[in-house]
BALOBA-1460 file (C-alpha; in Angstrom, 3 decimals):
// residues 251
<rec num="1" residu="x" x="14.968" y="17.063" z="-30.165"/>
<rec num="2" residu="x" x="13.261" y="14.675" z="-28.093"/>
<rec num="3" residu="x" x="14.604" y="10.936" z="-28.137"/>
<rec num="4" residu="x" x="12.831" y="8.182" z="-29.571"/>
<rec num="5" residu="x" x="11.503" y="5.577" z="-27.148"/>
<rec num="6" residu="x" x="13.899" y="2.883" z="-26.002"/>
<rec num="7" residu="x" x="13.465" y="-0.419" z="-26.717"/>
<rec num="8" residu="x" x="12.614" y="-3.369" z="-24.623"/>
<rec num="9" residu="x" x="11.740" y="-7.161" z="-24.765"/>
<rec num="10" residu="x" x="8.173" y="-8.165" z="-23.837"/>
<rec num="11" residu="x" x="8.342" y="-10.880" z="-21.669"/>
<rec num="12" residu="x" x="5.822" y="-13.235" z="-21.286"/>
<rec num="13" residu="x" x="3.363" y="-12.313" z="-18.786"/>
<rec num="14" residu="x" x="-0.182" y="-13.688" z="-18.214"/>
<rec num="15" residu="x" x="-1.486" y="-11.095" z="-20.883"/>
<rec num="16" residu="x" x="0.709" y="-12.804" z="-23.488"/>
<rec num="17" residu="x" x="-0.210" y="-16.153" z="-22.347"/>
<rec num="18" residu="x" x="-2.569" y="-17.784" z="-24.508"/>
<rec num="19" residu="x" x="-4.948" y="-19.808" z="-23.029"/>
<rec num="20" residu="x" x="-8.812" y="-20.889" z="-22.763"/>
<rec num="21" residu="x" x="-10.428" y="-18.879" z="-20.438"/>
<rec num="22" residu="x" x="-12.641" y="-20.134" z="-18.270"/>
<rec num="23" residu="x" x="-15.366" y="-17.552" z="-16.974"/>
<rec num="24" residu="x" x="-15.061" y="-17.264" z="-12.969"/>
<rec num="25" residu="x" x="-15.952" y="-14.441" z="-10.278"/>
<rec num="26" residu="x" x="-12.083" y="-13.473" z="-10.765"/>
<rec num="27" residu="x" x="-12.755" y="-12.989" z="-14.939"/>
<rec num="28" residu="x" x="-12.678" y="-9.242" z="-15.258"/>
<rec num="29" residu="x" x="-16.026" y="-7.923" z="-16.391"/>
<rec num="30" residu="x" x="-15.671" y="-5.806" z="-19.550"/>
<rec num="31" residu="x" x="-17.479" y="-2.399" z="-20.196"/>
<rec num="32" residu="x" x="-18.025" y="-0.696" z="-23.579"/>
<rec num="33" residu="x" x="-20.266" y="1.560" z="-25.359"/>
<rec num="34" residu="x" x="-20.839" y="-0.843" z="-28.020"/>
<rec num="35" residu="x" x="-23.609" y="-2.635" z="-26.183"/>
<rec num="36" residu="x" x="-24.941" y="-0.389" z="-23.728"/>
<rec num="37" residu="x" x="-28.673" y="-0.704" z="-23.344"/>
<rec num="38" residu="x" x="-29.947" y="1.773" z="-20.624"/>
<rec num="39" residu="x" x="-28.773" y="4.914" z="-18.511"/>
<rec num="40" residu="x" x="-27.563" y="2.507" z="-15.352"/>
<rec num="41" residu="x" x="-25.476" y="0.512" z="-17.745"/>
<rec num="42" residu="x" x="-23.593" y="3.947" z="-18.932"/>
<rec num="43" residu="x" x="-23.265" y="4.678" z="-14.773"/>
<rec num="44" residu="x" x="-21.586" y="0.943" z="-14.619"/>
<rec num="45" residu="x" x="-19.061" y="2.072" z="-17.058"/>
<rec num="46" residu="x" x="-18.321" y="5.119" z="-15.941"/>
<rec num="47" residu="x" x="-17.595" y="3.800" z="-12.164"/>
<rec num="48" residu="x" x="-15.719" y="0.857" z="-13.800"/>
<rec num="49" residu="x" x="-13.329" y="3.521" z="-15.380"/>
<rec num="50" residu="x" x="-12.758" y="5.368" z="-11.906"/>
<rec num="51" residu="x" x="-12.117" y="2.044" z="-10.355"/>
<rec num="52" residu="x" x="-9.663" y="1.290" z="-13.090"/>
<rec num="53" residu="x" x="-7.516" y="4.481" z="-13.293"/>
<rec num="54" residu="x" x="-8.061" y="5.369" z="-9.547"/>
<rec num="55" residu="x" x="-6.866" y="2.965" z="-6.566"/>
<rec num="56" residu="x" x="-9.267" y="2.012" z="-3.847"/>
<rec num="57" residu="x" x="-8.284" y="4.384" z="-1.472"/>
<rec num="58" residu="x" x="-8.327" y="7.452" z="-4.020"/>
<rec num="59" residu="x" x="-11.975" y="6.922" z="-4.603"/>
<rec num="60" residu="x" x="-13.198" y="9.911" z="-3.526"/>
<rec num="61" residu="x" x="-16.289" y="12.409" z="-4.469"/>
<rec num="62" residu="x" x="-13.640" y="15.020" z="-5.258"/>
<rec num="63" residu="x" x="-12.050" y="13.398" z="-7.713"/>
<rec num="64" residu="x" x="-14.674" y="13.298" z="-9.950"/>
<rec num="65" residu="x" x="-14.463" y="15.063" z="-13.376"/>
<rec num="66" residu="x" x="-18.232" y="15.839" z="-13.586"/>
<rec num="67" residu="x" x="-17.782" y="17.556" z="-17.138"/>
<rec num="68" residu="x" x="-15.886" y="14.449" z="-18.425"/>
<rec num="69" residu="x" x="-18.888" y="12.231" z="-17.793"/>
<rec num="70" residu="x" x="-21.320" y="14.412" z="-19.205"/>
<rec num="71" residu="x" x="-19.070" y="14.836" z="-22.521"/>
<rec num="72" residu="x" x="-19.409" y="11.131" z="-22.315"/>
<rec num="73" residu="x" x="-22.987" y="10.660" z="-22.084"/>
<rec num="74" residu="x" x="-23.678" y="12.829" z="-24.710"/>
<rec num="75" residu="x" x="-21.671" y="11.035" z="-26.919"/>
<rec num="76" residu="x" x="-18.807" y="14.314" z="-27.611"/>
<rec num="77" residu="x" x="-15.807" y="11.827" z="-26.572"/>
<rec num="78" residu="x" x="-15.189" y="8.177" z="-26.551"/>
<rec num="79" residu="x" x="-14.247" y="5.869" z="-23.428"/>
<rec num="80" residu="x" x="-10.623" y="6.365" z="-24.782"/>
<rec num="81" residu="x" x="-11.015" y="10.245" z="-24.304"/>
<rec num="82" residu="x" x="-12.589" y="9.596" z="-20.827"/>
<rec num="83" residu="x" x="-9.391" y="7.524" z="-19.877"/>
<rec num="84" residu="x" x="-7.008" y="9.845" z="-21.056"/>
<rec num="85" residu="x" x="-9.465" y="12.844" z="-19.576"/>
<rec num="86" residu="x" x="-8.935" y="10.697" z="-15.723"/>
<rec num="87" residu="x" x="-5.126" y="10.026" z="-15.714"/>
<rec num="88" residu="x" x="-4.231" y="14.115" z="-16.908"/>
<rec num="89" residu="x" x="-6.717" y="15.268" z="-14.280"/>
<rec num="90" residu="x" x="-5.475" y="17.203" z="-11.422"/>
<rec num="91" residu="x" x="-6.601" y="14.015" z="-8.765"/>
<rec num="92" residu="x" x="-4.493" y="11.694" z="-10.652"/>
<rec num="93" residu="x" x="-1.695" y="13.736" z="-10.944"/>
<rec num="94" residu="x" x="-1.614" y="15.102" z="-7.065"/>
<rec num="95" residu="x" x="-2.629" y="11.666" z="-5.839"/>
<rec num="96" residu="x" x="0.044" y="9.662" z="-8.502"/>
<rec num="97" residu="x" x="2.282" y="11.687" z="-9.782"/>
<rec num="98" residu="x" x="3.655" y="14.451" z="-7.764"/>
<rec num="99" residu="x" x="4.675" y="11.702" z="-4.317"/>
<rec num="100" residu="x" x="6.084" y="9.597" z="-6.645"/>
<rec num="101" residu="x" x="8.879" y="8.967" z="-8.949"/>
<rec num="102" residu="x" x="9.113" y="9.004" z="-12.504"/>
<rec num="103" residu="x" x="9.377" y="5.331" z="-12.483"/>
<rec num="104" residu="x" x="6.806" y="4.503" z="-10.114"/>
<rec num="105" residu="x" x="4.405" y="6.473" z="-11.907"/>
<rec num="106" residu="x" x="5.221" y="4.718" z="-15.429"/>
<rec num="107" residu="x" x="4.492" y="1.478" z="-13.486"/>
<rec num="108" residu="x" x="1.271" y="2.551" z="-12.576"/>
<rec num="109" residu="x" x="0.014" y="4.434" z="-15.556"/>
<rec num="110" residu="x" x="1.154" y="0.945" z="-17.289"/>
<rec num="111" residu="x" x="-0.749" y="-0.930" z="-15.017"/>
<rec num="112" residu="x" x="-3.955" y="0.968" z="-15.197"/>
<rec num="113" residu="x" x="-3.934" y="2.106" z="-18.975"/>
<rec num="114" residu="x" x="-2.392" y="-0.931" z="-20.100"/>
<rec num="115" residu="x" x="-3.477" y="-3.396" z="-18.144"/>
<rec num="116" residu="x" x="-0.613" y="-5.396" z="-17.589"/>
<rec num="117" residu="x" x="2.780" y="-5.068" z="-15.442"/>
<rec num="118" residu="x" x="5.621" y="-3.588" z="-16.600"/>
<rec num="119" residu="x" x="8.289" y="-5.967" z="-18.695"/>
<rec num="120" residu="x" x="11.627" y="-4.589" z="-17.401"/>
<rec num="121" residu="x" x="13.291" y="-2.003" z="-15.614"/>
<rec num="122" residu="x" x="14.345" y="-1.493" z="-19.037"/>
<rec num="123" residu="x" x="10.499" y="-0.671" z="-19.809"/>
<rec num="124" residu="x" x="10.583" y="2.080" z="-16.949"/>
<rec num="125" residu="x" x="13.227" y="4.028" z="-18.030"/>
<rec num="126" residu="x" x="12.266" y="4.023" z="-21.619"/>
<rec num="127" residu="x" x="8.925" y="5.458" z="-20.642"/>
<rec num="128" residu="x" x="10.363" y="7.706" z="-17.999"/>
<rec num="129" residu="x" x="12.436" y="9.322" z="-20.344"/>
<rec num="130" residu="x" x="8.883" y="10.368" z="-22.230"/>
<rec num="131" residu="x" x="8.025" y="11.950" z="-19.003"/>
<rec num="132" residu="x" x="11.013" y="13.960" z="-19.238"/>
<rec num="133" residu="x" x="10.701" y="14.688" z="-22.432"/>
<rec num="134" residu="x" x="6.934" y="14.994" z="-23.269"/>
<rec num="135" residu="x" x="5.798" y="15.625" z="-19.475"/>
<rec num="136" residu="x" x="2.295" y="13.874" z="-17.875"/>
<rec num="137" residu="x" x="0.338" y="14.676" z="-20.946"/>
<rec num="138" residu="x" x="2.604" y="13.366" z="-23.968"/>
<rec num="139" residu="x" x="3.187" y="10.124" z="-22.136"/>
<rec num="140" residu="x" x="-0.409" y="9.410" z="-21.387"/>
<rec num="141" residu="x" x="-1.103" y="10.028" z="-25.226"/>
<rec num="142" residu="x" x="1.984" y="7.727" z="-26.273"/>
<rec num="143" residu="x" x="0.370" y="5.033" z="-24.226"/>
<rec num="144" residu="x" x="-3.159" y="5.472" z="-25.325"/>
<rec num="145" residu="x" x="-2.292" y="5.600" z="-29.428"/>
<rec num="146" residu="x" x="0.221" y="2.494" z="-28.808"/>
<rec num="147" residu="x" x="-0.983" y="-0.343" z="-30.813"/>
<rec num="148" residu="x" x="-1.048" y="-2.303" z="-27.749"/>
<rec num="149" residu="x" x="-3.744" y="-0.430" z="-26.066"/>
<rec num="150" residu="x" x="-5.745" y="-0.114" z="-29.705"/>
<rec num="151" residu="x" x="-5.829" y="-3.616" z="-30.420"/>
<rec num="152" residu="x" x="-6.599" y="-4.426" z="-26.524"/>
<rec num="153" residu="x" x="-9.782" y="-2.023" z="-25.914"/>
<rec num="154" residu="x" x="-9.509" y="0.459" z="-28.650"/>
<rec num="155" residu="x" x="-11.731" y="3.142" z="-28.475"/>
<rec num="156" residu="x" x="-15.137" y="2.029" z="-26.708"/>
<rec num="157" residu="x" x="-13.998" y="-0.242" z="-23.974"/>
<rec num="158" residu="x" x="-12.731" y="0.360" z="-20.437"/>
<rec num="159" residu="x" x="-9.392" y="-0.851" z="-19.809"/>
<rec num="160" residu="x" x="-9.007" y="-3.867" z="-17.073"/>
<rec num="161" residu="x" x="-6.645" y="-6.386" z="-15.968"/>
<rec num="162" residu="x" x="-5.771" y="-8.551" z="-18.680"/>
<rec num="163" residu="x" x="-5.353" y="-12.075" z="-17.844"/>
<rec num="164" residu="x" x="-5.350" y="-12.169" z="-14.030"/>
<rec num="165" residu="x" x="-6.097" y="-16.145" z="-13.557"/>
<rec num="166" residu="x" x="-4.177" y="-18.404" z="-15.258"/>
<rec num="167" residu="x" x="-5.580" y="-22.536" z="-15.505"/>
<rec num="168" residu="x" x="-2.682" y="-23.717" z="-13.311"/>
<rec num="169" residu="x" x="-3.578" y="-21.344" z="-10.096"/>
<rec num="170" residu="x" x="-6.054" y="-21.520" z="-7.675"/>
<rec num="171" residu="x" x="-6.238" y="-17.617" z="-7.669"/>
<rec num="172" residu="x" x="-5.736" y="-14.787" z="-9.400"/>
<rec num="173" residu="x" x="-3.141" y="-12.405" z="-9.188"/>
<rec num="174" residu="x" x="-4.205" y="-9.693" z="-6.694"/>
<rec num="175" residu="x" x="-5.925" y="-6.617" z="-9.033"/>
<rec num="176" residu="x" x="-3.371" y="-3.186" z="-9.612"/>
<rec num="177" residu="x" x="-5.326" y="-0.973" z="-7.792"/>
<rec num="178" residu="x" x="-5.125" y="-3.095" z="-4.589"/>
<rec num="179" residu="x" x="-1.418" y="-4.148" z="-4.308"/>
<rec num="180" residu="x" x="0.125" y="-0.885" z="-5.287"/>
<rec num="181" residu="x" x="0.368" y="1.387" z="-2.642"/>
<rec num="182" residu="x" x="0.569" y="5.074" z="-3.299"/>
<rec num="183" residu="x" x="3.910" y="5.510" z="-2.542"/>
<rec num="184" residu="x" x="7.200" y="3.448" z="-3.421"/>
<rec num="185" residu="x" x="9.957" y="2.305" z="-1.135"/>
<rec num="186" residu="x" x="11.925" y="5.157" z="-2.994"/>
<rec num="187" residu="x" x="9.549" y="7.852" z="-1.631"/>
<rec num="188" residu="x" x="9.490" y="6.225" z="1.557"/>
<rec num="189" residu="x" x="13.243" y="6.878" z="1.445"/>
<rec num="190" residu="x" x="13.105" y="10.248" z="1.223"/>
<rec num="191" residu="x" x="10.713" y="10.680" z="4.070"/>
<rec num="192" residu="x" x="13.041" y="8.492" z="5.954"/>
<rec num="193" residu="x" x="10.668" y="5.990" z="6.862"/>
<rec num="194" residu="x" x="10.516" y="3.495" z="8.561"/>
<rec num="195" residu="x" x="10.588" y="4.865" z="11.731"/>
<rec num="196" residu="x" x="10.388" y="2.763" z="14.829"/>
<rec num="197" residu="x" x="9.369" y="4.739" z="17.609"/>
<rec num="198" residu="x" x="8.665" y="3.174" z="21.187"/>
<rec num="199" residu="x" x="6.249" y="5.542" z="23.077"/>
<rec num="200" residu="x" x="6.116" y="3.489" z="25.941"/>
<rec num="201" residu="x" x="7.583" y="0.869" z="28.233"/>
<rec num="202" residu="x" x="7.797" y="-2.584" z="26.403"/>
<rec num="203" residu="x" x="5.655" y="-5.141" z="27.976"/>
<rec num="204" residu="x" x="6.815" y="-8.474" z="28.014"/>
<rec num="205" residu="x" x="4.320" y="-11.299" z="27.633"/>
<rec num="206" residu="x" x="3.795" y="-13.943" z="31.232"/>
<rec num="207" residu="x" x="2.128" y="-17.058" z="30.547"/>
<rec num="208" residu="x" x="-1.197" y="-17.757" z="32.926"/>
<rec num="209" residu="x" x="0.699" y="-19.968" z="35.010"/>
<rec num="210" residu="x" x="3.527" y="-18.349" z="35.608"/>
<rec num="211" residu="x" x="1.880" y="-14.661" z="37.278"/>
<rec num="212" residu="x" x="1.606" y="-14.770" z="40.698"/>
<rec num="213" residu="x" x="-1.939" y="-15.174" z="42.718"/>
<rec num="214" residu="x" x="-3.071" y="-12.702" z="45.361"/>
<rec num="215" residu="x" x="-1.651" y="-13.714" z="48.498"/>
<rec num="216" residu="x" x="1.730" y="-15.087" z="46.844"/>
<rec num="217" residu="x" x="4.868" y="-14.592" z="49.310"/>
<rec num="218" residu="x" x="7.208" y="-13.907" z="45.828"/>
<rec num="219" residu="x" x="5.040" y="-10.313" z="45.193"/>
<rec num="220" residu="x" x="7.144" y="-9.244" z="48.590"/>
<rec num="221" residu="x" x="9.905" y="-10.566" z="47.816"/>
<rec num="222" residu="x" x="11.919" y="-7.401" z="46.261"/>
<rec num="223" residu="x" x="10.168" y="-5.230" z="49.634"/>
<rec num="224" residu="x" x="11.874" y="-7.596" z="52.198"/>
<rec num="225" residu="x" x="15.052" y="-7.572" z="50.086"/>
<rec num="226" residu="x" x="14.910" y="-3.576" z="50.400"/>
<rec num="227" residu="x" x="14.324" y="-3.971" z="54.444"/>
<rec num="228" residu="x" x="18.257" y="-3.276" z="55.636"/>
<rec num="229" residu="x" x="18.626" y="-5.075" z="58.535"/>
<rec num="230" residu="x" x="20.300" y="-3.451" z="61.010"/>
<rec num="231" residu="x" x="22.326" y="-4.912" z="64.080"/>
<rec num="232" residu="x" x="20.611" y="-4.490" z="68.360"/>
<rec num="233" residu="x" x="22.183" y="-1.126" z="69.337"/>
<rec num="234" residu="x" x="22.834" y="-2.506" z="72.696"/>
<rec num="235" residu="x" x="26.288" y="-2.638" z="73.632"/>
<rec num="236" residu="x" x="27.982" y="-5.715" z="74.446"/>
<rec num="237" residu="x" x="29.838" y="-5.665" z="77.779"/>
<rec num="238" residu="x" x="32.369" y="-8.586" z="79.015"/>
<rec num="239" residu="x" x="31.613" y="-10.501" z="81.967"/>
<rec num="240" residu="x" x="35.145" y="-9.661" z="83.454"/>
<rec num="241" residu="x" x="34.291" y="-6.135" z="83.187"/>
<rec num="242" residu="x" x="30.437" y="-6.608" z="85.276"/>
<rec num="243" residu="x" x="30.819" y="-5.017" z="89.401"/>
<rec num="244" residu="x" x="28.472" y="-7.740" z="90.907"/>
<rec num="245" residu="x" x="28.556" y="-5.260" z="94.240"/>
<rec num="246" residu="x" x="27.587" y="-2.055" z="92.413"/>
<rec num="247" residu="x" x="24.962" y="-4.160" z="90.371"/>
<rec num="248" residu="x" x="22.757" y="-6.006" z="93.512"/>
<rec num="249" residu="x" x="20.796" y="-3.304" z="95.395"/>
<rec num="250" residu="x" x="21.352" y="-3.024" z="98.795"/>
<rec num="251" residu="x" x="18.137" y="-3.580" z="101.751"/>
Protein backbone atom coordinates (compact mmCIF):
# COMPACT_ATOMS: atom_id res chain seq x y z
CA UNK A 1 0.00 0.00 0.00
CA UNK A 2 1.56 3.07 -1.02
CA UNK A 3 1.49 6.10 1.55
CA UNK A 4 -0.43 9.08 1.10
CA UNK A 5 1.52 12.27 0.45
CA UNK A 6 2.88 14.12 3.46
CA UNK A 7 1.86 17.25 4.33
CA UNK A 8 3.56 20.56 4.29
CA UNK A 9 2.99 24.37 4.85
CA UNK A 10 3.19 26.63 1.78
CA UNK A 11 5.15 29.39 2.59
CA UNK A 12 4.91 32.49 1.05
CA UNK A 13 6.99 32.78 -1.91
CA UNK A 14 6.82 35.34 -4.78
CA UNK A 15 4.16 33.01 -6.52
CA UNK A 16 1.87 33.53 -3.52
CA UNK A 17 2.59 37.11 -3.34
CA UNK A 18 -0.07 39.15 -4.63
CA UNK A 19 0.81 42.03 -6.32
CA UNK A 20 0.30 44.38 -9.54
CA UNK A 21 2.44 43.35 -12.08
CA UNK A 22 4.08 45.55 -13.99
CA UNK A 23 5.05 44.24 -17.61
CA UNK A 24 9.06 44.38 -18.00
CA UNK A 25 11.74 42.40 -20.21
CA UNK A 26 12.02 40.13 -16.91
CA UNK A 27 7.84 39.36 -17.11
CA UNK A 28 7.81 35.80 -18.32
CA UNK A 29 6.20 35.56 -21.72
CA UNK A 30 3.31 33.06 -21.70
CA UNK A 31 2.60 30.41 -24.48
CA UNK A 32 -0.70 28.57 -25.11
CA UNK A 33 -2.68 26.99 -27.73
CA UNK A 34 -5.57 29.08 -27.03
CA UNK A 35 -4.39 31.93 -29.21
CA UNK A 36 -2.06 30.60 -31.59
CA UNK A 37 -2.37 32.21 -34.98
CA UNK A 38 0.25 30.68 -37.42
CA UNK A 39 2.76 27.63 -37.76
CA UNK A 40 5.90 29.88 -36.23
CA UNK A 41 3.78 30.72 -33.26
CA UNK A 42 3.20 26.73 -32.57
CA UNK A 43 7.39 26.47 -33.11
CA UNK A 44 7.58 29.41 -30.26
CA UNK A 45 5.72 27.18 -27.98
CA UNK A 46 7.16 24.24 -28.54
CA UNK A 47 10.90 25.71 -27.94
CA UNK A 48 9.42 27.61 -24.92
CA UNK A 49 8.49 24.11 -23.44
CA UNK A 50 12.13 22.65 -24.06
CA UNK A 51 13.53 25.73 -22.51
CA UNK A 52 11.23 25.25 -19.58
CA UNK A 53 11.64 21.52 -18.70
CA UNK A 54 15.29 21.36 -20.06
CA UNK A 55 18.25 23.59 -18.52
CA UNK A 56 20.42 25.64 -20.79
CA UNK A 57 23.10 23.40 -21.06
CA UNK A 58 20.81 20.23 -21.83
CA UNK A 59 19.55 21.88 -24.93
CA UNK A 60 20.60 19.65 -27.27
CA UNK A 61 19.30 18.24 -30.88
CA UNK A 62 19.19 14.81 -29.25
CA UNK A 63 16.95 15.47 -26.85
CA UNK A 64 14.28 16.16 -28.92
CA UNK A 65 11.08 14.00 -28.87
CA UNK A 66 10.26 14.52 -32.60
CA UNK A 67 6.97 12.31 -32.29
CA UNK A 68 5.83 14.40 -29.25
CA UNK A 69 5.75 17.56 -31.32
CA UNK A 70 4.09 16.17 -34.14
CA UNK A 71 1.27 14.58 -31.75
CA UNK A 72 1.14 18.18 -30.77
CA UNK A 73 0.70 19.86 -33.94
CA UNK A 74 -1.85 17.73 -34.98
CA UNK A 75 -3.79 18.44 -32.17
CA UNK A 76 -3.72 14.32 -30.59
CA UNK A 77 -2.34 15.76 -27.09
CA UNK A 78 -2.47 18.95 -25.22
CA UNK A 79 0.59 21.19 -23.97
CA UNK A 80 -0.05 19.33 -20.61
CA UNK A 81 0.63 15.91 -22.42
CA UNK A 82 3.71 17.49 -24.14
CA UNK A 83 5.06 18.47 -20.58
CA UNK A 84 4.50 15.34 -19.04
CA UNK A 85 5.73 13.57 -22.58
CA UNK A 86 9.45 15.89 -21.88
CA UNK A 87 10.09 15.23 -18.12
CA UNK A 88 9.37 10.96 -18.58
CA UNK A 89 11.59 11.07 -21.66
CA UNK A 90 14.75 9.21 -21.60
CA UNK A 91 16.93 12.91 -21.89
CA UNK A 92 15.29 14.12 -18.85
CA UNK A 93 15.65 11.23 -16.95
CA UNK A 94 19.57 10.43 -17.91
CA UNK A 95 20.34 14.14 -17.80
CA UNK A 96 18.06 14.75 -14.24
CA UNK A 97 17.35 11.94 -12.71
CA UNK A 98 19.78 9.16 -12.71
CA UNK A 99 23.14 11.83 -11.28
CA UNK A 100 20.96 13.01 -8.90
CA UNK A 101 19.15 12.35 -5.77
CA UNK A 102 15.71 11.78 -5.06
CA UNK A 103 15.51 15.12 -3.51
CA UNK A 104 17.32 17.07 -5.93
CA UNK A 105 15.27 15.81 -8.59
CA UNK A 106 11.84 16.71 -6.72
CA UNK A 107 13.38 20.23 -6.52
CA UNK A 108 13.78 20.44 -10.00
CA UNK A 109 10.76 18.72 -11.41
CA UNK A 110 9.02 21.37 -8.87
CA UNK A 111 10.77 24.05 -10.29
CA UNK A 112 10.16 23.34 -13.89
CA UNK A 113 6.54 21.79 -13.74
CA UNK A 114 5.49 23.95 -11.08
CA UNK A 115 7.04 26.87 -11.49
CA UNK A 116 7.95 27.84 -8.21
CA UNK A 117 10.69 26.66 -5.49
CA UNK A 118 10.17 24.17 -3.23
CA UNK A 119 8.42 25.21 0.38
CA UNK A 120 10.38 22.97 2.79
CA UNK A 121 12.62 20.22 3.15
CA UNK A 122 9.48 18.95 4.43
CA UNK A 123 8.10 19.38 0.70
CA UNK A 124 11.11 17.16 -0.61
CA UNK A 125 10.67 14.31 1.30
CA UNK A 126 6.97 14.18 0.92
CA UNK A 127 7.44 14.10 -2.82
CA UNK A 128 10.45 11.86 -2.66
CA UNK A 129 8.63 9.34 -0.99
CA UNK A 130 6.22 9.33 -4.37
CA UNK A 131 9.35 8.56 -6.19
CA UNK A 132 9.79 5.65 -4.11
CA UNK A 133 6.66 4.66 -4.20
CA UNK A 134 5.18 5.54 -7.67
CA UNK A 135 8.75 5.83 -9.48
CA UNK A 136 9.57 8.85 -12.32
CA UNK A 137 6.26 8.37 -13.98
CA UNK A 138 3.61 8.43 -10.99
CA UNK A 139 5.28 11.49 -9.56
CA UNK A 140 5.32 13.47 -12.74
CA UNK A 141 1.47 12.64 -13.05
CA UNK A 142 0.83 13.60 -9.23
CA UNK A 143 2.36 16.92 -10.06
CA UNK A 144 0.68 17.56 -13.32
CA UNK A 145 -3.18 16.62 -11.98
CA UNK A 146 -2.34 18.74 -8.64
CA UNK A 147 -4.73 21.54 -8.46
CA UNK A 148 -1.87 23.78 -8.26
CA UNK A 149 -0.57 23.17 -11.66
CA UNK A 150 -4.48 23.08 -13.10
CA UNK A 151 -5.44 26.28 -11.83
CA UNK A 152 -1.82 27.80 -12.81
CA UNK A 153 -1.61 26.72 -16.69
CA UNK A 154 -4.07 23.95 -16.93
CA UNK A 155 -4.10 22.23 -19.96
CA UNK A 156 -3.06 24.65 -22.97
CA UNK A 157 -0.33 26.73 -21.50
CA UNK A 158 3.41 26.20 -21.04
CA UNK A 159 4.53 26.28 -17.62
CA UNK A 160 7.07 29.32 -16.58
CA UNK A 161 8.40 31.01 -13.66
CA UNK A 162 5.74 32.38 -11.70
CA UNK A 163 6.38 35.63 -10.18
CA UNK A 164 10.12 36.21 -10.68
CA UNK A 165 10.16 40.23 -10.03
CA UNK A 166 8.67 41.47 -7.21
CA UNK A 167 7.88 45.76 -7.01
CA UNK A 168 10.47 46.16 -4.22
CA UNK A 169 13.63 44.67 -6.35
CA UNK A 170 15.56 45.99 -8.92
CA UNK A 171 15.81 42.41 -10.47
CA UNK A 172 14.40 39.38 -10.77
CA UNK A 173 15.24 36.31 -9.25
CA UNK A 174 17.70 34.47 -11.55
CA UNK A 175 15.31 31.88 -13.90
CA UNK A 176 15.45 27.74 -12.68
CA UNK A 177 17.04 26.58 -15.53
CA UNK A 178 20.07 28.90 -15.04
CA UNK A 179 20.93 28.66 -11.28
CA UNK A 180 20.48 24.97 -10.88
CA UNK A 181 23.28 23.12 -11.83
CA UNK A 182 22.94 19.53 -12.87
CA UNK A 183 24.31 18.09 -10.04
CA UNK A 184 23.88 18.78 -6.14
CA UNK A 185 26.54 19.21 -3.52
CA UNK A 186 25.27 15.65 -2.45
CA UNK A 187 26.37 14.12 -5.79
CA UNK A 188 29.38 16.06 -5.72
CA UNK A 189 29.98 14.17 -2.47
CA UNK A 190 29.98 11.05 -3.76
CA UNK A 191 32.38 11.82 -6.53
CA UNK A 192 34.49 13.32 -3.87
CA UNK A 193 34.78 16.57 -5.30
CA UNK A 194 36.24 19.17 -4.80
CA UNK A 195 39.46 18.28 -5.67
CA UNK A 196 42.31 20.71 -5.55
CA UNK A 197 45.00 19.57 -7.59
CA UNK A 198 48.27 21.73 -8.19
CA UNK A 199 49.87 20.59 -11.53
CA UNK A 200 52.51 22.92 -11.33
CA UNK A 201 54.83 25.16 -9.37
CA UNK A 202 52.83 28.07 -7.69
CA UNK A 203 53.80 31.38 -8.98
CA UNK A 204 53.81 34.10 -6.73
CA UNK A 205 52.79 37.53 -7.98
CA UNK A 206 56.04 40.63 -8.04
CA UNK A 207 54.84 44.01 -8.38
CA UNK A 208 56.54 46.10 -11.54
CA UNK A 209 58.76 47.79 -9.30
CA UNK A 210 59.97 45.40 -7.34
CA UNK A 211 61.58 42.73 -10.41
CA UNK A 212 64.88 43.37 -11.11
CA UNK A 213 66.20 45.21 -14.53
CA UNK A 214 68.77 43.63 -16.83
CA UNK A 215 72.03 44.50 -15.61
CA UNK A 216 70.91 44.42 -11.76
CA UNK A 217 73.92 43.22 -9.39
CA UNK A 218 70.97 41.34 -6.97
CA UNK A 219 70.22 38.64 -10.16
CA UNK A 220 74.01 37.37 -9.08
CA UNK A 221 73.64 37.57 -5.95
CA UNK A 222 72.70 33.73 -4.99
CA UNK A 223 75.86 32.74 -7.86
CA UNK A 224 78.51 34.70 -5.81
CA UNK A 225 77.00 33.33 -2.58
CA UNK A 226 77.57 29.69 -4.18
CA UNK A 227 81.41 30.78 -5.15
CA UNK A 228 83.33 28.96 -1.94
CA UNK A 229 86.11 30.89 -1.37
CA UNK A 230 88.96 29.13 -0.75
CA UNK A 231 92.23 30.20 1.20
CA UNK A 232 96.15 30.94 -1.14
CA UNK A 233 97.63 27.40 -1.02
CA UNK A 234 100.94 28.90 -0.41
CA UNK A 235 102.47 27.98 2.70
CA UNK A 236 103.35 30.38 5.24
CA UNK A 237 106.96 30.13 6.46
CA UNK A 238 108.41 32.16 9.66
CA UNK A 239 111.04 34.58 9.23
CA UNK A 240 113.19 32.80 11.98
CA UNK A 241 113.03 29.77 9.98
CA UNK A 242 114.35 31.78 6.29
CA UNK A 243 118.58 30.71 5.49
CA UNK A 244 119.45 34.23 4.07
CA UNK A 245 122.91 32.32 2.80
CA UNK A 246 121.17 29.43 1.02
CA UNK A 247 118.55 32.01 -0.36
CA UNK A 248 121.11 34.89 -2.19
CA UNK A 249 122.80 33.28 -5.23
CA UNK A 250 126.25 33.27 -5.30
CA UNK A 251 128.54 35.26 -8.49
Amino acid sequence: MALPLLNYSPVSQNQRVAGYEVSSEEKPKIFTTDNLLSPSDMDGLIWAAYRQIFSEHQMLKSNRQTFLESQLRNGQITVRDFIRGLVISDPFRRRNFEPNSNYRFVEICVQRVLGRDVYSEREKIAWSIVVVNEGVQGFVDALLDSEEYLNSFGYNTVPFQRRRILLQRTQGETPFNLKTPRYDAYHRNQLGFPQIIWQNQVRRFVPQEQKFRAGNPAMFLDMARGVSAKGSSTPRVSAMNINIEASVPRR
